[in-house]
mmCIF file of the N, C-alpha and C atoms, coordinates in Angstrom:
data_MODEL
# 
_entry.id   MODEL 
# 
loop_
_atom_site.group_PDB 
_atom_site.id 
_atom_site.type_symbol 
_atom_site.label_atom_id 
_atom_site.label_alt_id 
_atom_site.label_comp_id 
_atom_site.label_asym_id 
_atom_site.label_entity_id 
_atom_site.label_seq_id 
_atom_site.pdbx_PDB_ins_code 
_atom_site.Cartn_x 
_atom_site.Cartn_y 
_atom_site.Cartn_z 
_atom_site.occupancy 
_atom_site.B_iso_or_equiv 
_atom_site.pdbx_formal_charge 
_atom_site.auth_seq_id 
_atom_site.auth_comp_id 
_atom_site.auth_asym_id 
_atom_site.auth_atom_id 
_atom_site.pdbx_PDB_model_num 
ATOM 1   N N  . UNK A 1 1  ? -183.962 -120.642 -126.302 1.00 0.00 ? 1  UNK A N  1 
ATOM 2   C CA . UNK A 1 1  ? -183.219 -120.463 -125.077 1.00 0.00 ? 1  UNK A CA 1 
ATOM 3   C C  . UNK A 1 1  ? -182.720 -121.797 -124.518 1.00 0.00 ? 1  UNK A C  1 
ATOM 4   N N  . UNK A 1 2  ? -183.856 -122.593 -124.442 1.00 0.00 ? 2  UNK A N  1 
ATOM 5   C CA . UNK A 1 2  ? -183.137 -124.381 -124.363 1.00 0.00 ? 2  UNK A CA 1 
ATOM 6   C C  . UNK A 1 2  ? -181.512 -124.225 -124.867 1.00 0.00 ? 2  UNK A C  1 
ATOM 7   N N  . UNK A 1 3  ? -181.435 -124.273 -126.483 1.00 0.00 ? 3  UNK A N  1 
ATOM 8   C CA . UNK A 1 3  ? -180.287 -124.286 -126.590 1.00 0.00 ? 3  UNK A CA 1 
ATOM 9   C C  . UNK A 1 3  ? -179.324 -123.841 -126.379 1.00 0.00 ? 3  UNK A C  1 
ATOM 10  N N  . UNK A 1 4  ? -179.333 -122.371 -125.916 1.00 0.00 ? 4  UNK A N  1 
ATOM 11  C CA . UNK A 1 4  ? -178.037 -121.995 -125.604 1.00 0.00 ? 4  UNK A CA 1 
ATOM 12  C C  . UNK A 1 4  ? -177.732 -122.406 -124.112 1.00 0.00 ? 4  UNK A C  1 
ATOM 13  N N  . UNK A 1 5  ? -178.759 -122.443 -123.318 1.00 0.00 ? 5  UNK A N  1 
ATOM 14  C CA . UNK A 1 5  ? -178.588 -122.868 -122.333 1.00 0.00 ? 5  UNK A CA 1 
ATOM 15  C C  . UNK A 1 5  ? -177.912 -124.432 -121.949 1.00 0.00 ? 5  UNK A C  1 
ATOM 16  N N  . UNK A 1 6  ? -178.067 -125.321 -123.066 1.00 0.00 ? 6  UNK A N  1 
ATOM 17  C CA . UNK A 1 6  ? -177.654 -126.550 -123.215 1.00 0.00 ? 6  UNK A CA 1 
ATOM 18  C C  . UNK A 1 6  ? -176.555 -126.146 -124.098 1.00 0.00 ? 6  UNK A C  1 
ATOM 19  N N  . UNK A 1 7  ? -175.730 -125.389 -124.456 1.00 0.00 ? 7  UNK A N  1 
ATOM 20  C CA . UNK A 1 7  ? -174.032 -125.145 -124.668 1.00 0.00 ? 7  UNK A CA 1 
ATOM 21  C C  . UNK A 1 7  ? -173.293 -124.643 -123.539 1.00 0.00 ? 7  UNK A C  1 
ATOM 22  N N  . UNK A 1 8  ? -173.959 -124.078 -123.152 1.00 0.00 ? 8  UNK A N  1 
ATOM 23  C CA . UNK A 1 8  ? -173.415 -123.371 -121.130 1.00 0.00 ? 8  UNK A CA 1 
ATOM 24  C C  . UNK A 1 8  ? -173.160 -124.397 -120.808 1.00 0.00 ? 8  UNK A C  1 
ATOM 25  N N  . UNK A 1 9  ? -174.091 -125.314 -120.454 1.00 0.00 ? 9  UNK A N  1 
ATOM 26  C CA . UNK A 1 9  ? -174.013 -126.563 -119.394 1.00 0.00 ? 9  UNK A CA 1 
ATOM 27  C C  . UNK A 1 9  ? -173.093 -127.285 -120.090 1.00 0.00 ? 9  UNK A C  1 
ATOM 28  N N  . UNK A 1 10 ? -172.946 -127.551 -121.363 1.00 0.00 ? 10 UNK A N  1 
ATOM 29  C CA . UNK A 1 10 ? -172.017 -128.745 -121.932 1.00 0.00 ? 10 UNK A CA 1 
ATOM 30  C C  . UNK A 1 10 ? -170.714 -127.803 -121.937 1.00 0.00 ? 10 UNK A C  1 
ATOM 31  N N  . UNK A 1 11 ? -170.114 -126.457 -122.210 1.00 0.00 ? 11 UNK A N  1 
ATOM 32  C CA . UNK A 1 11 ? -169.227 -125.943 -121.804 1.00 0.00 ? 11 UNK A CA 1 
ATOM 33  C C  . UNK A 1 11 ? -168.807 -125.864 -120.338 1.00 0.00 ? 11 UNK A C  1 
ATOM 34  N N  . UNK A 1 12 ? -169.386 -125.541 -119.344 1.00 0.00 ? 12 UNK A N  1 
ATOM 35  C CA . UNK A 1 12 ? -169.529 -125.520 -118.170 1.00 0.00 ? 12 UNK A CA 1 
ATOM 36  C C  . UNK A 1 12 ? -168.458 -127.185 -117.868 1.00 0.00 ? 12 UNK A C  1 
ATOM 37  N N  . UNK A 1 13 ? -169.220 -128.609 -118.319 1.00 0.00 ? 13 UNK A N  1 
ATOM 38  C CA . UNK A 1 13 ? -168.904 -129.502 -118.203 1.00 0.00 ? 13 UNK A CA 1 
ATOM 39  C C  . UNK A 1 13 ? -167.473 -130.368 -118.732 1.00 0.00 ? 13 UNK A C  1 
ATOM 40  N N  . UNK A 1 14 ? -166.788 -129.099 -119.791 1.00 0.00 ? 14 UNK A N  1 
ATOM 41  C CA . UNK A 1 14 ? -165.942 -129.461 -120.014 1.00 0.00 ? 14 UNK A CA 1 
ATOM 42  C C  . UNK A 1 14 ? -164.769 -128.593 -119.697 1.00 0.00 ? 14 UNK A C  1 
ATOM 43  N N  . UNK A 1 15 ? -165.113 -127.783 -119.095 1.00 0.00 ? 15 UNK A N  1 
ATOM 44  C CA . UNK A 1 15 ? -164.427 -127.125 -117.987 1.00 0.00 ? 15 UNK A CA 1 
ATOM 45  C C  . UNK A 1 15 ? -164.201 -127.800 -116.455 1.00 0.00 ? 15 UNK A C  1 
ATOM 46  N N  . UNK A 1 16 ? -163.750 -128.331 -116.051 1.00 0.00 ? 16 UNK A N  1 
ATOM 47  C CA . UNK A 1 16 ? -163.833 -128.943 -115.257 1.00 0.00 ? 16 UNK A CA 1 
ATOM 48  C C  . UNK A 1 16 ? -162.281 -128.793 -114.359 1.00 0.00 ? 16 UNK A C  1 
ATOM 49  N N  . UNK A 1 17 ? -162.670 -127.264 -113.904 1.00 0.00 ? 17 UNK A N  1 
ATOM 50  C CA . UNK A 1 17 ? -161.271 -126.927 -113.506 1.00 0.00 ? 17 UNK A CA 1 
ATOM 51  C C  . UNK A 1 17 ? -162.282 -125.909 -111.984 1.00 0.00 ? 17 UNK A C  1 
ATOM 52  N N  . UNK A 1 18 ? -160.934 -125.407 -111.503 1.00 0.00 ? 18 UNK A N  1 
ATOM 53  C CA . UNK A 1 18 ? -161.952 -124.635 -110.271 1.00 0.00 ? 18 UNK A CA 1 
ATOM 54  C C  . UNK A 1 18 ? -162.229 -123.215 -110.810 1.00 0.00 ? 18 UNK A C  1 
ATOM 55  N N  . UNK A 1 19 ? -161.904 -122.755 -111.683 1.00 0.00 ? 19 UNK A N  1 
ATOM 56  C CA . UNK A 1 19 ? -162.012 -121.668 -112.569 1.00 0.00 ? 19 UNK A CA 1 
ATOM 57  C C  . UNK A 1 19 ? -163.371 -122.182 -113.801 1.00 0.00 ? 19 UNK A C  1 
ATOM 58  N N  . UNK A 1 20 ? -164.109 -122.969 -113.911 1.00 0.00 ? 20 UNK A N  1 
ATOM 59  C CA . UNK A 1 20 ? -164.723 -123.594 -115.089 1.00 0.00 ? 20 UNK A CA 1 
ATOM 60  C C  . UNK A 1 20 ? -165.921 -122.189 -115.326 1.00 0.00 ? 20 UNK A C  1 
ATOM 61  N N  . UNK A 1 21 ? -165.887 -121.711 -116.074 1.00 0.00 ? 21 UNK A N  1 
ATOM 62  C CA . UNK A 1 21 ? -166.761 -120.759 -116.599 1.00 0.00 ? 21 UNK A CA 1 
ATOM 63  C C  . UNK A 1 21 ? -167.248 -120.588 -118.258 1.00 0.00 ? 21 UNK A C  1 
ATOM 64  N N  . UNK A 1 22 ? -168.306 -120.006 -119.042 1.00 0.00 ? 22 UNK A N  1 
ATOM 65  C CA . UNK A 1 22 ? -168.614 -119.923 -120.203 1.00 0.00 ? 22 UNK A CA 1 
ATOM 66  C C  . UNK A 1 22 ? -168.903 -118.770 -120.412 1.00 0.00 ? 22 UNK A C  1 
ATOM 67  N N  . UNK A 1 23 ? -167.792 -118.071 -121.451 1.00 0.00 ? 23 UNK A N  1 
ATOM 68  C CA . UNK A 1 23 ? -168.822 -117.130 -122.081 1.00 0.00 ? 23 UNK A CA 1 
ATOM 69  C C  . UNK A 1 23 ? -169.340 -117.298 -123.218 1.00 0.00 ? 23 UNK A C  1 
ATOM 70  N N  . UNK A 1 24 ? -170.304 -116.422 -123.078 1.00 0.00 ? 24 UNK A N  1 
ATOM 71  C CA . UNK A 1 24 ? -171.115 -116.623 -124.367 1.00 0.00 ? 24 UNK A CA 1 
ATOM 72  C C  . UNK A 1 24 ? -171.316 -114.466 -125.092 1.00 0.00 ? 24 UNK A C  1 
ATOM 73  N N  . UNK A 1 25 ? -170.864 -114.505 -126.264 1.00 0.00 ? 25 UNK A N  1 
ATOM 74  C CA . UNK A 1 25 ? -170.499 -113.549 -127.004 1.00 0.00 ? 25 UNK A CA 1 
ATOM 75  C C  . UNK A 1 25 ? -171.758 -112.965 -127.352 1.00 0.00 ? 25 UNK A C  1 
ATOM 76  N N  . UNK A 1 26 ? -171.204 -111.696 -128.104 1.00 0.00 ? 26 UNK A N  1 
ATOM 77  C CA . UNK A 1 26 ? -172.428 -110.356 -127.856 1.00 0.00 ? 26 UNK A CA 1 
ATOM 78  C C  . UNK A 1 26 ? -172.861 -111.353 -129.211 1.00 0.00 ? 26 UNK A C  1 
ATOM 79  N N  . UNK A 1 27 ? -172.366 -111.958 -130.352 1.00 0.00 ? 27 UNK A N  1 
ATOM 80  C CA . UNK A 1 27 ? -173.258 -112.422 -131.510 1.00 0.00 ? 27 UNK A CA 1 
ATOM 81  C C  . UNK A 1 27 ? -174.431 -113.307 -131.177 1.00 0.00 ? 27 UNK A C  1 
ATOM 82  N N  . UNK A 1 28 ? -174.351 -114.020 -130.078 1.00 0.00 ? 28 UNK A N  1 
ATOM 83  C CA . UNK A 1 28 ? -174.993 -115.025 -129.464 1.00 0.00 ? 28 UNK A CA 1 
ATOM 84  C C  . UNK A 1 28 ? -175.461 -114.096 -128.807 1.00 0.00 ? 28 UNK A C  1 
ATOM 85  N N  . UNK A 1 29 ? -175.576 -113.833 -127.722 1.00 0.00 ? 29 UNK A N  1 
ATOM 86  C CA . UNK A 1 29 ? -176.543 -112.497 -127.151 1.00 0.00 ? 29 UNK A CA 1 
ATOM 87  C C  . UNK A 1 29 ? -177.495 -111.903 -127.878 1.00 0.00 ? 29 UNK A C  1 
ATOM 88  N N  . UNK A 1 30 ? -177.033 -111.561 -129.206 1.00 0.00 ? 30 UNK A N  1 
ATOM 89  C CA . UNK A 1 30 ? -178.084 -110.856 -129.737 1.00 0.00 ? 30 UNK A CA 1 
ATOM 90  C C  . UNK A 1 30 ? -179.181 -111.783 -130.382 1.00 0.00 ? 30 UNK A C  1 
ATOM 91  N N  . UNK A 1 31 ? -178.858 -113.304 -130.518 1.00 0.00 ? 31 UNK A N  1 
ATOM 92  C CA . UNK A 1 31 ? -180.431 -113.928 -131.238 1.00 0.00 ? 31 UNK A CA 1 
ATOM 93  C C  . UNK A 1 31 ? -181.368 -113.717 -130.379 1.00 0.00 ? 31 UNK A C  1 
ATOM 94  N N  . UNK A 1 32 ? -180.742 -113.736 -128.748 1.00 0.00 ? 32 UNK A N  1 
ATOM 95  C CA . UNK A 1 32 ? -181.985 -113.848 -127.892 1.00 0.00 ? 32 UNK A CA 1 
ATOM 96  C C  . UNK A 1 32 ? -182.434 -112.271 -127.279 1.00 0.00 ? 32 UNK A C  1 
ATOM 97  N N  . UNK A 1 33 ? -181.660 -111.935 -127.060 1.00 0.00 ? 33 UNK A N  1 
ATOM 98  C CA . UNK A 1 33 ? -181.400 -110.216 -126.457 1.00 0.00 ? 33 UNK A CA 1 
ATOM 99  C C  . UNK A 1 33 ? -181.277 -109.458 -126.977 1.00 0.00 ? 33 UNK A C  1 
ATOM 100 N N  . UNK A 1 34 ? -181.583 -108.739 -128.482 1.00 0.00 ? 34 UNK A N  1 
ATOM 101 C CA . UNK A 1 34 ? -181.587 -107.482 -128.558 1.00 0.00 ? 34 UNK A CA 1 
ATOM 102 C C  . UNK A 1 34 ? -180.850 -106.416 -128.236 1.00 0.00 ? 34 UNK A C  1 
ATOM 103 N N  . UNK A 1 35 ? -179.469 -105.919 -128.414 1.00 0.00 ? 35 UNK A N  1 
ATOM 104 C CA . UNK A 1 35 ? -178.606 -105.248 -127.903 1.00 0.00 ? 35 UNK A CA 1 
ATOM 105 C C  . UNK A 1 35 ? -179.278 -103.809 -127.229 1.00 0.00 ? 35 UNK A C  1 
ATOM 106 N N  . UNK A 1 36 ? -179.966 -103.656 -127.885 1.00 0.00 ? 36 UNK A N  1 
ATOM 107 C CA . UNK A 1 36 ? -181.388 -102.224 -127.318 1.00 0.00 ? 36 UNK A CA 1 
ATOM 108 C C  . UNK A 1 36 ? -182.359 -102.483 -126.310 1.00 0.00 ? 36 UNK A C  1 
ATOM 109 N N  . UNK A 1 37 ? -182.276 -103.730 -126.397 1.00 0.00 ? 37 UNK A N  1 
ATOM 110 C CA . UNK A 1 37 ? -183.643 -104.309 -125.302 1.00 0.00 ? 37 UNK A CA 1 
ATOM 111 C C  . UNK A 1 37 ? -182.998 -103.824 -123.839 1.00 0.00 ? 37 UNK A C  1 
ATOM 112 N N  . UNK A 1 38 ? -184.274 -102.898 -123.103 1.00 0.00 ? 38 UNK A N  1 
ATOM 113 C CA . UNK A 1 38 ? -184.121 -102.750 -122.054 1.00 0.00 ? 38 UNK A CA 1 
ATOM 114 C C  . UNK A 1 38 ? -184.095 -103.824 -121.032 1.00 0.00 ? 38 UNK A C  1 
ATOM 115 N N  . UNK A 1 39 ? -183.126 -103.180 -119.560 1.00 0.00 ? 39 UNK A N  1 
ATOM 116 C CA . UNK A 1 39 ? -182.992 -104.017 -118.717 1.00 0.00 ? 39 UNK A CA 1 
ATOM 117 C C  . UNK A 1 39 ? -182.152 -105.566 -119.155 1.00 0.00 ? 39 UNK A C  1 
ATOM 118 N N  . UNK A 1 40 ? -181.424 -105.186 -119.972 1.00 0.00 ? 40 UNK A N  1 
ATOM 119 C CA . UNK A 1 40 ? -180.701 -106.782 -120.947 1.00 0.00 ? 40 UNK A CA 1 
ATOM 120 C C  . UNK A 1 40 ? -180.413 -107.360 -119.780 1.00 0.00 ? 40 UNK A C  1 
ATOM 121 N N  . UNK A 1 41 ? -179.178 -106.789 -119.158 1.00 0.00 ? 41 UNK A N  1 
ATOM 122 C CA . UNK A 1 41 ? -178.183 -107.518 -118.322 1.00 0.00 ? 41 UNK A CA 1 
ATOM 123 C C  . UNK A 1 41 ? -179.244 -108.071 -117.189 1.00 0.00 ? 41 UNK A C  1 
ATOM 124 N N  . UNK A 1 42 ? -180.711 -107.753 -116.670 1.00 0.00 ? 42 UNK A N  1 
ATOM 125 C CA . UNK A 1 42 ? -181.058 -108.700 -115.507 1.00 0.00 ? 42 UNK A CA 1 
ATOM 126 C C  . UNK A 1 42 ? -182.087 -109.236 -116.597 1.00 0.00 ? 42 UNK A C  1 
ATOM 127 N N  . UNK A 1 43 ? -182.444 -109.386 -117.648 1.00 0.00 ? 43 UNK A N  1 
ATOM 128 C CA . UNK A 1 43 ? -182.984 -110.647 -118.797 1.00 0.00 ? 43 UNK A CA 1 
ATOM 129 C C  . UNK A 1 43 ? -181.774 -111.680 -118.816 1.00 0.00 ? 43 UNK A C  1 
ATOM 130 N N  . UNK A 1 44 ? -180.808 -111.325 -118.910 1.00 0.00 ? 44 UNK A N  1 
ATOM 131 C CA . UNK A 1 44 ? -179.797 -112.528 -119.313 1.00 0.00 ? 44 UNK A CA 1 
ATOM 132 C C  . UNK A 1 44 ? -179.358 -113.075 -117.621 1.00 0.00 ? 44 UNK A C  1 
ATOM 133 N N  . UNK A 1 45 ? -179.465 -112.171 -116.834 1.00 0.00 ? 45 UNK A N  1 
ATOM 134 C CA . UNK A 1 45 ? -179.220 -112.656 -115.317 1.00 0.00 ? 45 UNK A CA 1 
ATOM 135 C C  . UNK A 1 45 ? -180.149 -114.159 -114.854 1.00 0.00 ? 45 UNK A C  1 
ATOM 136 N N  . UNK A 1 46 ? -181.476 -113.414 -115.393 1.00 0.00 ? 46 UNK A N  1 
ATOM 137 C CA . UNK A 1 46 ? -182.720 -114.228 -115.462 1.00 0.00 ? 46 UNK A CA 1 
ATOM 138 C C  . UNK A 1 46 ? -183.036 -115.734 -115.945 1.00 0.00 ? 46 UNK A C  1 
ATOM 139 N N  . UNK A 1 47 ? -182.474 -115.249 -117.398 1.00 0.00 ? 47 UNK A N  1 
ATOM 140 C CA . UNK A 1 47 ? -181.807 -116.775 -117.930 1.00 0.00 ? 47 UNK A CA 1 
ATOM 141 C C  . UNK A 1 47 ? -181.514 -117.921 -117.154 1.00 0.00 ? 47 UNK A C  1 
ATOM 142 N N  . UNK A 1 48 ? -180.010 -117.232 -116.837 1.00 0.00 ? 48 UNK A N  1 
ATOM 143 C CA . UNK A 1 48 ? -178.486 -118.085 -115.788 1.00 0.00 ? 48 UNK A CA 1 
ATOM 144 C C  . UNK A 1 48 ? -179.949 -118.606 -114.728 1.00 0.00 ? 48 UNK A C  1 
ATOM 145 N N  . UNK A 1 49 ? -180.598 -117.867 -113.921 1.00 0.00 ? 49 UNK A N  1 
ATOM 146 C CA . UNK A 1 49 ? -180.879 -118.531 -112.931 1.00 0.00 ? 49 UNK A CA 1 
ATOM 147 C C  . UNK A 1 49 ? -181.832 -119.674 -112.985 1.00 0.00 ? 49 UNK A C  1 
ATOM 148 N N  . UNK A 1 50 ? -183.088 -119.381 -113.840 1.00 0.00 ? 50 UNK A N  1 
ATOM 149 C CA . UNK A 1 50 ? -183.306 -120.276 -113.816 1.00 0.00 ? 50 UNK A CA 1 
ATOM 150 C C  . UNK A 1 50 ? -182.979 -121.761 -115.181 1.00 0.00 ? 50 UNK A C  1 
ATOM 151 N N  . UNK A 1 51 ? -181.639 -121.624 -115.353 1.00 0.00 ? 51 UNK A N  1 
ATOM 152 C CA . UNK A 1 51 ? -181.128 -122.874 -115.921 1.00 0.00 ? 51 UNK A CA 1 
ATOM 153 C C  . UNK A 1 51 ? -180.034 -123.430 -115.096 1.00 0.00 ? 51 UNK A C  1 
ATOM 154 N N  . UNK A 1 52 ? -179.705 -122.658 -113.674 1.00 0.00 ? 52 UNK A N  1 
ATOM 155 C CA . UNK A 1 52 ? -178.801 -123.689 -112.710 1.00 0.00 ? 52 UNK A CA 1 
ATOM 156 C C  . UNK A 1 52 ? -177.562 -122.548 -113.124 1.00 0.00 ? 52 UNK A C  1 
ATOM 157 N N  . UNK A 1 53 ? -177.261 -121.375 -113.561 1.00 0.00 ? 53 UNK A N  1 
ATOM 158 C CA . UNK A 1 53 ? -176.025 -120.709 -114.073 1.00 0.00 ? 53 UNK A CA 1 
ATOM 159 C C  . UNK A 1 53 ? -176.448 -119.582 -112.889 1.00 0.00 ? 53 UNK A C  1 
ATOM 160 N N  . UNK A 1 54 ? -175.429 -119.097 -112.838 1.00 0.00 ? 54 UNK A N  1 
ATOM 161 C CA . UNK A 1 54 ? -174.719 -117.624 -112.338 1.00 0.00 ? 54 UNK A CA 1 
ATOM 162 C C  . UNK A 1 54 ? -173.859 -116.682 -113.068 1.00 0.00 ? 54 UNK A C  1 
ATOM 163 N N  . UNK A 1 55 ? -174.329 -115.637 -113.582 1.00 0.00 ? 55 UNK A N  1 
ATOM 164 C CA . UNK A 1 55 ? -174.137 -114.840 -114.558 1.00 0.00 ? 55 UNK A CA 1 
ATOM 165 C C  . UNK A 1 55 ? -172.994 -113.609 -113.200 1.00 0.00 ? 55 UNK A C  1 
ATOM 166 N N  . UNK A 1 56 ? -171.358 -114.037 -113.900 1.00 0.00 ? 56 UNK A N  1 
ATOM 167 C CA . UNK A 1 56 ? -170.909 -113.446 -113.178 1.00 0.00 ? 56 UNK A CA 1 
ATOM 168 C C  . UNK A 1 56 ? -170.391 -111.929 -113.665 1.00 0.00 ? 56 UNK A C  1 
ATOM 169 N N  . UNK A 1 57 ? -170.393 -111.801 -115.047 1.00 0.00 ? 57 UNK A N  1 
ATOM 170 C CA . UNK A 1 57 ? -169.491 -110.912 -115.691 1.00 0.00 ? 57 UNK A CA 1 
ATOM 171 C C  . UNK A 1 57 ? -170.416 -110.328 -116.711 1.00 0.00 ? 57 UNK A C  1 
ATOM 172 N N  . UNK A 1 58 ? -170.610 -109.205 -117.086 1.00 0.00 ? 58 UNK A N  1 
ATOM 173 C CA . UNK A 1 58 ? -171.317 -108.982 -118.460 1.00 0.00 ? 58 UNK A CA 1 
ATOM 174 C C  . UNK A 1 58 ? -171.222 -107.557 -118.939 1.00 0.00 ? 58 UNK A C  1 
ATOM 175 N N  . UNK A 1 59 ? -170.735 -107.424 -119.921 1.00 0.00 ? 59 UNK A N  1 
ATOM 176 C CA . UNK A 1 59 ? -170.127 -105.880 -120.649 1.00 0.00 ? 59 UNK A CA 1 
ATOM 177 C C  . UNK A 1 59 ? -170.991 -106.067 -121.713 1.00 0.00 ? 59 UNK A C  1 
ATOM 178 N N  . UNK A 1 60 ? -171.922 -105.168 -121.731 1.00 0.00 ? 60 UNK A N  1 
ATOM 179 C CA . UNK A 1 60 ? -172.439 -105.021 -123.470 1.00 0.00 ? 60 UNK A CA 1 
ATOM 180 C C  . UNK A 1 60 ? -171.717 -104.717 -124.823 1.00 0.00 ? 60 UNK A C  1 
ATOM 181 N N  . UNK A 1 61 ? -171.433 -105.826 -126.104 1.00 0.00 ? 61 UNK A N  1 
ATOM 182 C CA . UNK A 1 61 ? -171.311 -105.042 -126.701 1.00 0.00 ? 61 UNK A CA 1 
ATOM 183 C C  . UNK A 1 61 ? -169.784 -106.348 -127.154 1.00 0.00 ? 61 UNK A C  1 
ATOM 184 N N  . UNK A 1 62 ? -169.535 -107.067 -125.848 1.00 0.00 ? 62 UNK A N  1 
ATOM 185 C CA . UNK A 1 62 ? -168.403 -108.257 -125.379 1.00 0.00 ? 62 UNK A CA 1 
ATOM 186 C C  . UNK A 1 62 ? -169.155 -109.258 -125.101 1.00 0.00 ? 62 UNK A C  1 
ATOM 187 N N  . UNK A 1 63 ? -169.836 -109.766 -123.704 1.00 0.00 ? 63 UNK A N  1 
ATOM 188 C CA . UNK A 1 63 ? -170.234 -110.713 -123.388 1.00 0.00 ? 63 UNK A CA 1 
ATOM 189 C C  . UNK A 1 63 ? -170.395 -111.433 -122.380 1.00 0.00 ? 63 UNK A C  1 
ATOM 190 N N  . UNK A 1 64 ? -171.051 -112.142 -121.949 1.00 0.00 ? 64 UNK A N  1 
ATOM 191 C CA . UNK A 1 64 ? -172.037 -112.683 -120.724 1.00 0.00 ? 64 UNK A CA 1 
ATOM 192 C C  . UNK A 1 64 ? -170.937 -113.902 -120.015 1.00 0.00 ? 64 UNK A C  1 
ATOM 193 N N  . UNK A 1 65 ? -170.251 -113.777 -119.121 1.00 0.00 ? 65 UNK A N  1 
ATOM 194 C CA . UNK A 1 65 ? -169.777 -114.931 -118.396 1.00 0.00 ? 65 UNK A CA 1 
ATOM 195 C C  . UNK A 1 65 ? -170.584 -115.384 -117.177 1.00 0.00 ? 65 UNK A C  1 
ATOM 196 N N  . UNK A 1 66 ? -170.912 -116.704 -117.209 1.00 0.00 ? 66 UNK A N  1 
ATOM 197 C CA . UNK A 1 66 ? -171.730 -117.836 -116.529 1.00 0.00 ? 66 UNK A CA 1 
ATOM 198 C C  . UNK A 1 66 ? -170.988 -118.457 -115.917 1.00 0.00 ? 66 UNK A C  1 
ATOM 199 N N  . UNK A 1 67 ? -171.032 -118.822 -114.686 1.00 0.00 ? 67 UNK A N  1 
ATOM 200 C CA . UNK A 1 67 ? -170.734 -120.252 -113.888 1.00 0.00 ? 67 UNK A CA 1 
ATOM 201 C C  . UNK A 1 67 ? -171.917 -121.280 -113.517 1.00 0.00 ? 67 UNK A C  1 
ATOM 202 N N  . UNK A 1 68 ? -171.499 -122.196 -112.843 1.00 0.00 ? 68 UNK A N  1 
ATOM 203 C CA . UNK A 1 68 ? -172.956 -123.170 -112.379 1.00 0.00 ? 68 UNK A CA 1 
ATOM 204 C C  . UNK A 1 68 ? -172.788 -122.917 -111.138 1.00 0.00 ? 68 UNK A C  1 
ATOM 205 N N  . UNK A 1 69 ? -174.585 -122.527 -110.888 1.00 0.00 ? 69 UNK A N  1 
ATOM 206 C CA . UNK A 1 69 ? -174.331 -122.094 -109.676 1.00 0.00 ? 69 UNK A CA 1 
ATOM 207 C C  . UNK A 1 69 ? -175.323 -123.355 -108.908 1.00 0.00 ? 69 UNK A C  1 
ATOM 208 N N  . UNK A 1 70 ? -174.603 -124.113 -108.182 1.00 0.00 ? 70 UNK A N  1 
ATOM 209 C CA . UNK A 1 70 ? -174.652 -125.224 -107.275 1.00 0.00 ? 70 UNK A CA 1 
ATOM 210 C C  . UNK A 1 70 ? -175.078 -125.079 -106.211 1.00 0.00 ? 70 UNK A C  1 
ATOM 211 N N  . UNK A 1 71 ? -173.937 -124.102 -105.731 1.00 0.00 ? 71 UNK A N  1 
ATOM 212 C CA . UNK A 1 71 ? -173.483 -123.385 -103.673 1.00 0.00 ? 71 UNK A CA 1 
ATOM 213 C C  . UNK A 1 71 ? -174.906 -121.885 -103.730 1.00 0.00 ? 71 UNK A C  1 
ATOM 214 N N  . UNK A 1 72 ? -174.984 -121.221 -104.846 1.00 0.00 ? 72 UNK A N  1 
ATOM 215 C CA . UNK A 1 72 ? -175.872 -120.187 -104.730 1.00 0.00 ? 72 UNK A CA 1 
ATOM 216 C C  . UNK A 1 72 ? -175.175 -119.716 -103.953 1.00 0.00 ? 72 UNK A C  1 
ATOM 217 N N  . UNK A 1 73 ? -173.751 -118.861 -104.141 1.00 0.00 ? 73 UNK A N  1 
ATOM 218 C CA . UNK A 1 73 ? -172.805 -118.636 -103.683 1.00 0.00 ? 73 UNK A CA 1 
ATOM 219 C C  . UNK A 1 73 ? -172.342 -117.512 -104.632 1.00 0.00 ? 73 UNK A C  1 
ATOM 220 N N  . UNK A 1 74 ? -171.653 -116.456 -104.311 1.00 0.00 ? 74 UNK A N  1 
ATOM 221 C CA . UNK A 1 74 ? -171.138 -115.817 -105.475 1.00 0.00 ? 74 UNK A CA 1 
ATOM 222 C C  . UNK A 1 74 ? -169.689 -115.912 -105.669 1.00 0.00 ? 74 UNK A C  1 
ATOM 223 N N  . UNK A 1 75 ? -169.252 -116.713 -106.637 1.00 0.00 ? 75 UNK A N  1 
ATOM 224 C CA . UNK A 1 75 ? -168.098 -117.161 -106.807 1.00 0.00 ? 75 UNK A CA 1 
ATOM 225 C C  . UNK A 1 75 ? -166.795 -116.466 -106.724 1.00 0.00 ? 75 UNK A C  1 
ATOM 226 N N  . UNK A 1 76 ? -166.879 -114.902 -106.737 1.00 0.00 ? 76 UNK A N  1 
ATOM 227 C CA . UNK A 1 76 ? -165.519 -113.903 -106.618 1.00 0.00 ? 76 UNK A CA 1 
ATOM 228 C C  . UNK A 1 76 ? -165.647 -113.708 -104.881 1.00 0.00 ? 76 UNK A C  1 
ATOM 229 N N  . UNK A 1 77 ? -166.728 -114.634 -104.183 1.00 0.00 ? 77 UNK A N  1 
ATOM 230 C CA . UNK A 1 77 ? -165.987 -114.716 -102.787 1.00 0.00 ? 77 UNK A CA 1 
ATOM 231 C C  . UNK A 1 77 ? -165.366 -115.666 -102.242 1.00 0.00 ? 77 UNK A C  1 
ATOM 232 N N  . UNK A 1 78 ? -164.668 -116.401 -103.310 1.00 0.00 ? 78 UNK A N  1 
ATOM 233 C CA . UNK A 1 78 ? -164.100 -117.757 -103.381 1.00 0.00 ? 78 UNK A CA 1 
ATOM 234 C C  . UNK A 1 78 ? -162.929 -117.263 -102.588 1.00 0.00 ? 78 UNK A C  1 
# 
């Protein structure tokens, strides 16, 4: 989990726009998550939070969009 969490942040960082977001895809999802594993979407919520992310978007099946969450703010009330 370190690592994917350390491609968020280095994506995150090269985004550097007011839109800067990462997704990360159902293939990647599944080393850590289990497409069957119950309750996925607040396991991967869980993740985001405690690595400094905000898990804004997530469709099973597609994929998990992250922001950094700084403000602890939810960013579509921008």
């Amino acid at each position: 989990m370190k690592i994917l969490a350390g491609l968020i942040r280095r994506q995150l960082q090269l985004e550097a726009n007011d839109f800067g977001h990462c997704a990360v895809y159902e293939k990647e999802l599944q080393r850590v998550w289990p497409i069957t594993e119950e309750n996925r979407k607040a396991k991967i919520a869980e993740f985001g939070k405690k690595h400094g992310f905000q898990l804004i978007y997530y469709k099973q099946g597609l994929c998990a969009i992250f922001v950094e969450d700084s403000t602890g703010h939810d960013i579509r009330t921008r």
